[in-house]
C-alpha positions as CSV (number, residue, x, y, z in Angstrom):
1,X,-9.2,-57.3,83.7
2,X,-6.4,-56.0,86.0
3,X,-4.2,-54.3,84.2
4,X,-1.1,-56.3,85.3
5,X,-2.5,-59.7,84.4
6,X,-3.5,-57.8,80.9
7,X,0.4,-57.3,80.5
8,X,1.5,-60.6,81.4
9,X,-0.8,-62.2,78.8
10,X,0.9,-60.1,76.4
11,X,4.5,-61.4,77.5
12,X,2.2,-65.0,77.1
13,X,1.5,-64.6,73.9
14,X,4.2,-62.4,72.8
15,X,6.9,-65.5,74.2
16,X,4.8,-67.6,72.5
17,X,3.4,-69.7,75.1
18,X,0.3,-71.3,76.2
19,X,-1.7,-71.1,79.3
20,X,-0.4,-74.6,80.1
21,X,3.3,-73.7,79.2
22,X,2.8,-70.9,81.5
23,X,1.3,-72.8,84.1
24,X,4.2,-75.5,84.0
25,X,7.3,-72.9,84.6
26,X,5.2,-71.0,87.0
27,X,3.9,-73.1,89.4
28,X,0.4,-71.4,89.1
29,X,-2.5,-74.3,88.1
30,X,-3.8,-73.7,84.4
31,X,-7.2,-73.3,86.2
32,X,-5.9,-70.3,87.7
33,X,-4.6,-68.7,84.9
34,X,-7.3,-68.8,82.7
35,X,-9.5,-67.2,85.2
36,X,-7.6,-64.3,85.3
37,X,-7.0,-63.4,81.9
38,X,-10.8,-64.2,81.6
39,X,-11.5,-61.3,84.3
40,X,-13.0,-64.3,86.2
41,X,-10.6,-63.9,89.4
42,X,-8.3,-61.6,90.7
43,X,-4.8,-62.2,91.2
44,X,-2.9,-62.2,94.7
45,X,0.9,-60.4,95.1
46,X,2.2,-63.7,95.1
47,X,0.5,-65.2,92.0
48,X,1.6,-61.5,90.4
49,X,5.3,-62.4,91.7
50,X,5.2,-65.9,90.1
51,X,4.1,-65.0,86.8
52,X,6.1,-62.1,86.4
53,X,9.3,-63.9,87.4
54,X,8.9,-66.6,85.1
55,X,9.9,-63.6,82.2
56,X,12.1,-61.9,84.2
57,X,10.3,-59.3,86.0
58,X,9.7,-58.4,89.8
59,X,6.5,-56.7,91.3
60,X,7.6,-53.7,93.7
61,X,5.5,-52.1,95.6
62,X,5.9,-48.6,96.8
63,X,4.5,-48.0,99.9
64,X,4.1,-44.3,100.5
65,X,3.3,-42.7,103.8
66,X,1.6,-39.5,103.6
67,X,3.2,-37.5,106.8
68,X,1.2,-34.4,107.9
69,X,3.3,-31.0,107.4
70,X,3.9,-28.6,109.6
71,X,2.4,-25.3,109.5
């Protein structure tokens, strides 16, 4: 399971919701959800960005550019 669906089923369970609970204030079908804490699909940035809002958190990715050095 990716690690960053693993953590938002703790913040599930932790807030004491259910799949359908978090489905509701997220906007992300119950379906869906229990796929991927099931390790049975993976997640897009946008689904990430829904969940995690929901208890308060943003997904930001770093985008690093590897630039050649000189010699």
């Amino acid at each position: 399971m990716d690690i960053l669906i693993e953590e938002i089923k703790e913040l599930r369970i932790r807030n004491h919701l259910t799949q359908q609970e978090l489905s509701d204030l997220s906007g992300i079908p119950f379906a869906t959800i229990n796929r991927l804490e099931n390790g049975k699909a993976n997640p897009t940035l946008k689904t990430l960005e829904k969940l995690l809002s929901v208890f308060g958190y943003e997904l930001r990715i770093v985008r690093s550019k590897t630039v050649p050095h000189e010699v």
